[in-house]
C-alpha positions as CSV (number, residue, x, y, z in Angstrom):
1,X,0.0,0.0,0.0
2,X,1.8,3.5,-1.2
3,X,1.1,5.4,1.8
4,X,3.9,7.7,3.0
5,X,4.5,9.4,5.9
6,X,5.7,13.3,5.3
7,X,4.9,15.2,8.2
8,X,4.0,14.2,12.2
9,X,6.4,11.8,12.5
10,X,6.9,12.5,16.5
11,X,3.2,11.3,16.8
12,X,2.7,7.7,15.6
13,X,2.1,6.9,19.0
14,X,-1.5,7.8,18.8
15,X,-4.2,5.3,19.1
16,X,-7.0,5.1,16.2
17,X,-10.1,4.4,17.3
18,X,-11.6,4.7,13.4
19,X,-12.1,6.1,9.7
20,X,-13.4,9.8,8.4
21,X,-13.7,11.4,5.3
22,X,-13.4,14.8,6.0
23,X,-13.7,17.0,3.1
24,X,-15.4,19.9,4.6
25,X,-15.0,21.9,7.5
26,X,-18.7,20.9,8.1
27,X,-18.2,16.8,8.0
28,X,-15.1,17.4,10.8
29,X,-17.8,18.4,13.9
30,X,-18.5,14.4,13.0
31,X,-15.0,13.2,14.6
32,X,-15.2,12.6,18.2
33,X,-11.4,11.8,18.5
34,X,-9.1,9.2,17.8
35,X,-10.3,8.9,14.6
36,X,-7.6,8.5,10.7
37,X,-9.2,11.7,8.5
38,X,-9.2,11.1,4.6
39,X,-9.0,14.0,2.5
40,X,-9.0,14.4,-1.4
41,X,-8.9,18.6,-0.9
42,X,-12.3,18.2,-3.1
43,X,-14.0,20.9,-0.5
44,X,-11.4,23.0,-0.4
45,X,-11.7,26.5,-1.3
46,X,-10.4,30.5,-1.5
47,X,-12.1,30.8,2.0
48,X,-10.7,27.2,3.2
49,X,-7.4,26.3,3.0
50,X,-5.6,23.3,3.1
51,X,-4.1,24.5,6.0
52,X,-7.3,25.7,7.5
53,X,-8.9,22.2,7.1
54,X,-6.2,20.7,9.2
55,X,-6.1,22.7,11.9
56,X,-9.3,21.9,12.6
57,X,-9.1,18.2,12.1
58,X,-6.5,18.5,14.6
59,X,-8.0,20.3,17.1
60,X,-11.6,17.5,16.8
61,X,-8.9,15.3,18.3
62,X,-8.3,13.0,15.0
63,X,-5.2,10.9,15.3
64,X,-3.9,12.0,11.9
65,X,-4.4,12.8,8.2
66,X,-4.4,10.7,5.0
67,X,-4.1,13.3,2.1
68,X,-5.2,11.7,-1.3
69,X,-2.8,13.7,-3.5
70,X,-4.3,14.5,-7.7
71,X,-6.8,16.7,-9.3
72,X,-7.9,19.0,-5.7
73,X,-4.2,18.6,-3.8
74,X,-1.3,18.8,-6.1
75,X,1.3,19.0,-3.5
76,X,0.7,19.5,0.7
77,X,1.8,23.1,1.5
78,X,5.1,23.9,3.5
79,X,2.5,25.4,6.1
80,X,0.8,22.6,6.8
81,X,3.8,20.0,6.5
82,X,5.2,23.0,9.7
83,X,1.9,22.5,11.5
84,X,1.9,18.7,11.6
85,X,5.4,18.7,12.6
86,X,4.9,20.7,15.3
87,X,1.9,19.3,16.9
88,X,3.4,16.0,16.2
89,X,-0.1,15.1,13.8
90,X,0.9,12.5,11.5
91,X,0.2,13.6,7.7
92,X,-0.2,10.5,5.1
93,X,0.0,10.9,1.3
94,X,-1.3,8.1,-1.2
95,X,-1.1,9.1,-4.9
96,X,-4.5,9.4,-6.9
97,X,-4.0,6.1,-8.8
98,X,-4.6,4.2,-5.6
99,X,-8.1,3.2,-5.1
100,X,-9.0,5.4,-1.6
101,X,-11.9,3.4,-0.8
102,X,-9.6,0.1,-0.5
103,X,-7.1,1.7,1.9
104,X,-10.3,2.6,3.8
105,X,-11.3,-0.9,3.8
106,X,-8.2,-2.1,4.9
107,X,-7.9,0.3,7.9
108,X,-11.5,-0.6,8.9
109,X,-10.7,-4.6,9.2
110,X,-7.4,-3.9,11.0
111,X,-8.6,-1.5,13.4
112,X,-11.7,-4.0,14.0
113,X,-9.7,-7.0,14.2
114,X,-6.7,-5.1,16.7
115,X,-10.5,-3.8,18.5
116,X,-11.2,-7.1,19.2
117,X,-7.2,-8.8,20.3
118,X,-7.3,-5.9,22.8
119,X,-11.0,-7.0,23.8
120,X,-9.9,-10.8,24.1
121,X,-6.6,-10.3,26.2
122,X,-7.8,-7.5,28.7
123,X,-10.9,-9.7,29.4
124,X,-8.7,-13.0,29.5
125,X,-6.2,-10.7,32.0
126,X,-9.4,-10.1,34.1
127,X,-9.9,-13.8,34.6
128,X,-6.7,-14.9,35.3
129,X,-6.7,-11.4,37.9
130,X,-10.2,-12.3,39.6
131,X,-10.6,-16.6,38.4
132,X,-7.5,-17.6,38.7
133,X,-8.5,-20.9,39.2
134,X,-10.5,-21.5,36.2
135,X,-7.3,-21.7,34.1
136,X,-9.5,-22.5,30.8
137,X,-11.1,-18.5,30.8
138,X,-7.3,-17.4,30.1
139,X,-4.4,-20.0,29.7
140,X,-5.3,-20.6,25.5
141,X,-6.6,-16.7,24.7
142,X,-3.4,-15.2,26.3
143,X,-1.3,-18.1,24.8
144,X,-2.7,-17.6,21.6
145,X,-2.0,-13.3,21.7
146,X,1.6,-13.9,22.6
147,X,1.7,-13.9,26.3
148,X,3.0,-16.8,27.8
149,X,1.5,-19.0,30.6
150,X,5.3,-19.6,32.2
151,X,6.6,-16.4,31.6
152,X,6.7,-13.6,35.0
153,X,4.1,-11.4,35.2
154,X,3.7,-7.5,37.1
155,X,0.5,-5.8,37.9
156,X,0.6,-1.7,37.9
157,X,-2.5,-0.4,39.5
158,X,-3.3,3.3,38.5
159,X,-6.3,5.3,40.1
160,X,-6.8,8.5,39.1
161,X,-9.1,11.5,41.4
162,X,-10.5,14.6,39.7
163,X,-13.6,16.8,39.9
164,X,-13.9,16.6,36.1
165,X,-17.7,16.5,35.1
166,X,-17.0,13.6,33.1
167,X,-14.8,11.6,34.7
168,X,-15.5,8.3,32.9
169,X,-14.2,9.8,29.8
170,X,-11.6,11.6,31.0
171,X,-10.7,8.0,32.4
172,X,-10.8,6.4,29.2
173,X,-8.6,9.1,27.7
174,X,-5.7,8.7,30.3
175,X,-6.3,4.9,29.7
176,X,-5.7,5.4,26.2
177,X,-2.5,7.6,26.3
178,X,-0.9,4.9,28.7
179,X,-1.8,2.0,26.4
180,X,-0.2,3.9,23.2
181,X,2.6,5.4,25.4
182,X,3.2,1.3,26.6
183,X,2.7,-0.3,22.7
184,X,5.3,1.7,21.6
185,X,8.0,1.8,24.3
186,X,7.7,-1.8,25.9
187,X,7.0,-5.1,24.6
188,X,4.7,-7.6,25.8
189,X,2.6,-5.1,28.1
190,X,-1.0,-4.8,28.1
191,X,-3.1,-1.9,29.5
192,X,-6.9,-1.7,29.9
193,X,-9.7,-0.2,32.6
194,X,-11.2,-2.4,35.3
195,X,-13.8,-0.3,36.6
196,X,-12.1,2.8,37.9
197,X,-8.7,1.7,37.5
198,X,-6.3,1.8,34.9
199,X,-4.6,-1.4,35.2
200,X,-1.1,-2.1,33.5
201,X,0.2,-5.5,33.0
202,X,3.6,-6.0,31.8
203,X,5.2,-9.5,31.1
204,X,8.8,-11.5,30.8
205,X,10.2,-8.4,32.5
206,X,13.4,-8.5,35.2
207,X,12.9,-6.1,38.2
208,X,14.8,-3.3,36.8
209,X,12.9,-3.7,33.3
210,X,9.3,-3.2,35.8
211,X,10.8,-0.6,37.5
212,X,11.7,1.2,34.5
213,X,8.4,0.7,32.6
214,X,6.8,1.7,35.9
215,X,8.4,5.1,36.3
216,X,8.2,6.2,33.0
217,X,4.5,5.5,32.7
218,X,4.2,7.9,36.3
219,X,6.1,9.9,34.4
220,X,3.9,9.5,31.3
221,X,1.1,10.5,33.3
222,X,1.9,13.1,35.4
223,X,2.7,15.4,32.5
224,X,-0.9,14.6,30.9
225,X,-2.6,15.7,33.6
226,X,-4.8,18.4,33.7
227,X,-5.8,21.1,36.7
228,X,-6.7,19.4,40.0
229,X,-6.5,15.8,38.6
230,X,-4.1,13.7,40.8
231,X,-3.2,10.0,40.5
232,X,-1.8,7.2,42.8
233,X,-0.1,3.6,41.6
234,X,1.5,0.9,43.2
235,X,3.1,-2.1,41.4
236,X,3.0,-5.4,42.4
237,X,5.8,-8.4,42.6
238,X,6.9,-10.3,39.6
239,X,5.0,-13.9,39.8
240,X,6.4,-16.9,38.6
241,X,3.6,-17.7,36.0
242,X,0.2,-16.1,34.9
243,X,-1.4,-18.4,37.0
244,X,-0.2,-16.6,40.4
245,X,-1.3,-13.0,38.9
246,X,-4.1,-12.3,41.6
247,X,-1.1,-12.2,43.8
248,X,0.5,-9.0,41.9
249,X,-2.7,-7.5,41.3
250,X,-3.8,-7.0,45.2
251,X,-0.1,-6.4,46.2
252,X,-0.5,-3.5,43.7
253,X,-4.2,-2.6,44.8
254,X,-2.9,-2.4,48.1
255,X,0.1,-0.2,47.6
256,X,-1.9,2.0,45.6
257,X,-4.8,2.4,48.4
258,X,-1.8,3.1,50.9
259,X,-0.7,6.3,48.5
260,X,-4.5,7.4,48.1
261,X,-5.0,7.6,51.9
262,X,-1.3,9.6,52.1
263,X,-0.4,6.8,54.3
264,X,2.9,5.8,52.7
265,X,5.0,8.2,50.9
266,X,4.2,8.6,47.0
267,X,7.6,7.9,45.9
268,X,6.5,4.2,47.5
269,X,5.8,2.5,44.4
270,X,7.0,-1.1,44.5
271,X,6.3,-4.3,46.5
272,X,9.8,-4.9,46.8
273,X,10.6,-1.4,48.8
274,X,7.7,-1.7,51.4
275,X,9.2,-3.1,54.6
276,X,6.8,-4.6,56.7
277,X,4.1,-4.0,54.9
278,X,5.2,-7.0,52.5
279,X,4.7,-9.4,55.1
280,X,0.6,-7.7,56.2
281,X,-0.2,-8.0,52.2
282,X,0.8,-11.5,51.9
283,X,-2.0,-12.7,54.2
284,X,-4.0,-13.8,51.9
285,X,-6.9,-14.9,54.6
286,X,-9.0,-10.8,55.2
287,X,-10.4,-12.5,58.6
288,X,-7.3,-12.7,60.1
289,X,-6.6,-8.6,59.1
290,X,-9.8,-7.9,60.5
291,X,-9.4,-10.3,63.3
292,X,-6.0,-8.5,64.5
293,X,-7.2,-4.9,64.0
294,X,-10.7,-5.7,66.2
295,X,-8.1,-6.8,68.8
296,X,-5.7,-3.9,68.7
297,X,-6.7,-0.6,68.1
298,X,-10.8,-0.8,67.0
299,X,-11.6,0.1,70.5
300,X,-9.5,3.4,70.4
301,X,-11.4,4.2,67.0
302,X,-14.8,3.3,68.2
303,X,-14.2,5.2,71.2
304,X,-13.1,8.1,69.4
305,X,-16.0,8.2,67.2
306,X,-18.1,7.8,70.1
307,X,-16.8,10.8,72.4
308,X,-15.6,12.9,69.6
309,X,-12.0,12.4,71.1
310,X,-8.7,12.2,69.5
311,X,-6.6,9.5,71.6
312,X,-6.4,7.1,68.1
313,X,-4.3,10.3,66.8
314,X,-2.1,10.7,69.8
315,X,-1.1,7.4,70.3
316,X,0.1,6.9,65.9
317,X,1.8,9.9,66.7
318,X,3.6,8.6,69.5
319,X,4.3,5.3,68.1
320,X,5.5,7.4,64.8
321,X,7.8,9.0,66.9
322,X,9.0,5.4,68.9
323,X,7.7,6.3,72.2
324,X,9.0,10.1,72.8
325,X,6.2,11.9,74.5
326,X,8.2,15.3,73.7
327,X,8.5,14.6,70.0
328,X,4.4,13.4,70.1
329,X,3.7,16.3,72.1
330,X,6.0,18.8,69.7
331,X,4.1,17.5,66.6
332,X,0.5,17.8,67.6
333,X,1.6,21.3,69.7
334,X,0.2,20.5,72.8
335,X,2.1,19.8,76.6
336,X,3.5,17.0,77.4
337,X,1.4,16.5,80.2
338,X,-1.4,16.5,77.7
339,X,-0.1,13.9,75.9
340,X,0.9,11.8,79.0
341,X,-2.5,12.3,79.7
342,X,-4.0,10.7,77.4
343,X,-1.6,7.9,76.7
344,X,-2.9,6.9,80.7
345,X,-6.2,6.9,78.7
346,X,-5.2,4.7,75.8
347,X,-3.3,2.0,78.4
348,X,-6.5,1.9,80.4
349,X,-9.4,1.7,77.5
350,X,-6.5,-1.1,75.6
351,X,-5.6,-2.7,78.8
352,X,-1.7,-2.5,77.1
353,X,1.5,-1.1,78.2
354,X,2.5,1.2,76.1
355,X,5.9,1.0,78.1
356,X,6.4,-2.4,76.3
357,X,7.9,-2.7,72.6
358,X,5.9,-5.9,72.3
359,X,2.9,-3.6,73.3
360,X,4.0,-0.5,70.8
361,X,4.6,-3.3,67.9
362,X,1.0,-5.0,67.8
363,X,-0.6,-1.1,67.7
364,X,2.0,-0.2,64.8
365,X,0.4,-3.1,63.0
366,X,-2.8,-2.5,64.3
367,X,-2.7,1.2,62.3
368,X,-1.2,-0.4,59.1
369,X,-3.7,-3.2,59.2
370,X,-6.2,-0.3,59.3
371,X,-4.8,1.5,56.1
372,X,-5.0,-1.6,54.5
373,X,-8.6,-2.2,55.1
């Protein structure tokens, strides 16, 4: 197929979501984004230029431009070769002796058929995520689409928080970026929504590979975001087959829940680099979380909630700070006596000695047992 790329060239990472023809300024309010525009000129006029045209095209969202060069569009302008080149907007020419409507056919059945791969592996992803067991809904579909059942696999989980009125798209958009920002940086990675969350799998990858992937797709991200939109991630460990990828996803879901509720630091991306918190999100069994917190430090919250006290506060701070009253008392700017105080309170109500590391350790895992919840 003669098609040549003349302008745009920095952005053929762009996803295509379908066909246009677009000969008229009138027929581009049609695109809703994502879409290839065709263009033999044949609307063009003294009031609409070829540059005109493309501009708009551009800012519809299309992905790109296919220019049918002959009788309406001789040669493509220097101006509009600049434009494309600057907003990194691919620009296609195909001579007039190819037959448009065949290129348009072809695009149609690979965009369908690439439509439905992507449709196949996220949704055979999601079983071997949330059915692991059930081996048939996902062992032969991700065989069969290059991923394979022996190789090590990483879950990336991505949430994103905004006030956008249309947060669903703006989702899907973000979603997008990442999958075309993935296809054509990384091999063997797969990226798709799962309700609210962007979810990026990568596959055959050593640590430092993950880690790399990882932190350029934060990167990635943070410079497409727009005005209050903020996101949190956390990446799970590499598993020693597809069959053991539930593991990665909730070690991931669980980091990333941690950096939502600003209770790790958001440079804490990875499984490996999260202390004790490795050992909490490898019990698999959530009655024995919920079993341990009810025992530890439930009574403090209940009570607080109850009296409209703060003692659950005062005693994180004061295991934060490994037992220094001073350092407790300096941070929430109250006296010491306050704090002393209160900690009486906490000893009697837990029936614990905060005196006694033993003591100090269950709470410390009582809290994180709490964020994890």
């Amino acid at each position: 197929m003669d098609v040549t790329l003349i302008a745009g060239k920095n952005g053929m990472n762009r996803l295509v979501s379908w066909i246009h023809m677009v000969e008229t300024m009138e027929a581009s309010d049609f695109l809703q984004g994502g879409e290839i525009a065709f263009t033999t000129g044949l609307g063009l006029s003294n009031s609409v230029s070829m540059l005109t045209l493309t501009e708009y095209i551009y800012d519809k969202g299309a992905a790109g431009i296919i220019v049918n060069t002959g009788p309406f569009i001789e040669n493509i302008p220097q101006d509009v070769i600049d434009f494309c080149d600057e907003h990194s907007f691919p620009l296609f020419v195909i001579p007039w002796k190819i037959h448009l409507a065949e290129v348009m056919r072809i695009f149609c059945f690979t965009i369908t058929k690439d439509d439905q791969r992507i449709l196949q592996t996220s949704s055979a992803f999601k079983n071997a995520i949330f059915f692991p067991k059930q081996e048939e809904l996902y062992v032969v579909t991700l065989s069969q689409n290059g991923f394979q059942i022996n190789w090590n696999y990483a879950v990336c989980v991505i949430q994103m928080e905004n006030n956008h009125p249309d947060f669903l798209r703006r989702l899907e958009a973000l979603s997008e970026s990442v999958d075309a920002y993935t296809y054509h940086h990384y091999q063997n990675c797969a990226v798709f929504l799962h309700e609210q969350e962007i979810l990026v799998i990568a596959a055959n990858k050593t640590e430092n590979e993950m880690r790399e992937i990882v932190n350029d797709i934060r990167s990635h991200i943070r410079h497409s975001l727009i005005k209050d939109e903020h996101f949190s991630m956390g990446c799970g460990r590499l598993t020693k087959s597809i069959r053991c990828l539930y593991k990665s996803y909730y070690q991931a879901k669980s980091i990333q829940k941690l950096q939502e509720k600003a209770k790790i630091d958001q440079n804490l991306i990875f499984y490996s680099d999260m202390g004790i918190y490795k050992l909490l999100m490898g019990i698999e069994d959530q009655e024995i979380i919920t079993e341990y917190y009810e025992h530890t430090v439930e009574p403090l919250i209940l009570y607080d909630e109850k009296n409209q006290s703060d003692l659950a506060t005062v005693l994180r701070t004061y295991l934060k700070h490994n037992g220094s009253v001073k350092e407790t008392a300096d941070e929430l700017y109250v006296h010491r006596n306050t704090i002393n105080y209160k900690l009486s309170r906490v000893e009697g109500l837990l029936d614990m000695d905060l005196s006694s590391l033993d003591s100090r350790l269950q709470l410390s895992i009582g809290f994180m047992l709490l964020d994890m919840l």
